[in-house]
N, C-alpha and C positions, 0 to 999 in steps of 0.2 A: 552545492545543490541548488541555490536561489539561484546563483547567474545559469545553472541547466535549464532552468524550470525556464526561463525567460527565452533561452534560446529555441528549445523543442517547437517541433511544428503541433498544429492544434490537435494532430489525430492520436500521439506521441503523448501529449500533456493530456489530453483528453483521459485515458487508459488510467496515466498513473492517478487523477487527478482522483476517477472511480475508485481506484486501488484506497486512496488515502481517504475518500470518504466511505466507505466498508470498515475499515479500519477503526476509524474513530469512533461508526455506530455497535462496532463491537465492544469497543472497550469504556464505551458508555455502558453496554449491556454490564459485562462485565464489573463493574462497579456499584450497580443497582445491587440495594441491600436482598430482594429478593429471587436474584438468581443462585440456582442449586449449585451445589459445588460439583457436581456433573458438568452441567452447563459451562460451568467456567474453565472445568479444564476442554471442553472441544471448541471455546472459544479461543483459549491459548495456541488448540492446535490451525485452528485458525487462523488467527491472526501471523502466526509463523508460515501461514503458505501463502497471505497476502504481502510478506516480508521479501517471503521470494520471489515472486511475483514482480516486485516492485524493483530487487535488484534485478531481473531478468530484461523488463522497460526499458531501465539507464543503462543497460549492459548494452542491448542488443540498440538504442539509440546512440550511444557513443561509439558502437564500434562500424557503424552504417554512416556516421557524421564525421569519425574522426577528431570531434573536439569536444572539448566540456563547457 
């Protein structure tokens, strides 16, 4: 995944780059003592469609590059 990230072009890295920080401000959210357990679980469902997201990135860059 590191030697991806250093290959991808900037619009490529740019995307996932978003992907992963959404991510992280979720699951910061999700950690705060005063989010509802509502919240937490459409963050879950969240965070799983930013998972796909992120495999759909590396998918659709590795198979446009041909390499990892």
């Amino acid at each position: 995944m590191k030697r991806l990230m250093w290959v991808m072009d900037d619009e490529t890295f740019d995307q996932l780059f978003k992907v992963m920080k959404v991510h992280l401000e979720l699951a910061k959210e999700h950690g705060h003592k005063d989010t509802s357990r509502e919240r937490r679980q459409a963050i879950m469902l969240e965070i799983e469609g930013l998972r796909q997201q992120r495999v759909r990135i590396i998918t659709n860059y590795i198979n446009s590059k041909g390499e990892i």
